[in-house]
Wavefront OBJ file of the C-alpha trace (Angstrom):
o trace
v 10.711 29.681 20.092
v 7.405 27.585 20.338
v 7.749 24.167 19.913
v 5.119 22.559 17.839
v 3.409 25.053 15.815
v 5.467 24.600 12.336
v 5.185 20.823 13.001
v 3.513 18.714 10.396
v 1.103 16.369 11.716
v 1.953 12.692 10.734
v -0.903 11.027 8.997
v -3.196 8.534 11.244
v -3.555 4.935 10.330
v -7.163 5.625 9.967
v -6.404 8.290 6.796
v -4.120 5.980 5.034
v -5.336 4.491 1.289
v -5.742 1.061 1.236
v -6.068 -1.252 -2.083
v -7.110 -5.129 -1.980
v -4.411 -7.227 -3.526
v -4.918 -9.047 -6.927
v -3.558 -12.407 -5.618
v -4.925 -12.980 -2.489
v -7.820 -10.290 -1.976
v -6.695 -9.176 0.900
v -6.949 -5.730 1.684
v -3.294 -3.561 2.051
v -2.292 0.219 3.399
v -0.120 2.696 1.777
v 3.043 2.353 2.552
v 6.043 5.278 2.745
v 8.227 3.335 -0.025
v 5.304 3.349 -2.583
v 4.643 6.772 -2.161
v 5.956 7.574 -5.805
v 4.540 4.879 -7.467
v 1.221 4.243 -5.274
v -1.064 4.180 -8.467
v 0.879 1.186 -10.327
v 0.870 -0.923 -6.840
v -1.474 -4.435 -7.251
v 0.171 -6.557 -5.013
v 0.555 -6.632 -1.339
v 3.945 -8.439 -1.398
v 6.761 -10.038 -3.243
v 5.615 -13.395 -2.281
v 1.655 -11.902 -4.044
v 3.578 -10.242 -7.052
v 5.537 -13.373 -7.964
v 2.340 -15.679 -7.836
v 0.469 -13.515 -9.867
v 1.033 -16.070 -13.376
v -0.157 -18.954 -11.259
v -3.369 -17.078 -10.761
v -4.461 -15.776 -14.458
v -3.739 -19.531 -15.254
v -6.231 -20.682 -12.792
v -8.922 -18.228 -13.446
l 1 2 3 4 5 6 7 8 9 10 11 12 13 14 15 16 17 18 19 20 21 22 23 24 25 26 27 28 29 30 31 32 33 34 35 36 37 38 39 40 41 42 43 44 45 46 47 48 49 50 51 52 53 54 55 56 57 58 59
C-alpha cells in the first residue's frame, strides 16, 4: 500500500477564481461554501451584499 498516489492534489491559492465585488471593487477568491452557486456570487460579504441598495442609489 503506497501512500500518496490515489491522493487528490488540493488546489493552490494561485489556481483559485477570483471576482471583484460590486460594492466595494475589491477583488475576492473562491471560496469552498460557494462552490455550488459560484456563478450567482457578486458580493464579497454580508456586510457588501446588504449595502448593495445604498450603492445603485448613489450611482
Amino acid at each position: 500500500m503506497a501512500h500518496g498516489k490515489n491522493k487528490k492534489k488540493k488546489p493552490t491559492k494561485s489556481n483559485l477564481p477570483s471576482k471583484v465585488c460590486l460594492v466595494c471593487d475589491r477583488p475576492f477568491e473562491w471560496r469552498k461554501k460557494w462552490a455550488d452557486c459560484w456563478d450567482e456570487v457578486k458580493y464579497c460579504s454580508d456586510r457588501c451584499r446588504r449595502r448593495r441598495s445604498q450603492v445603485d442609489t448613489e450611482a
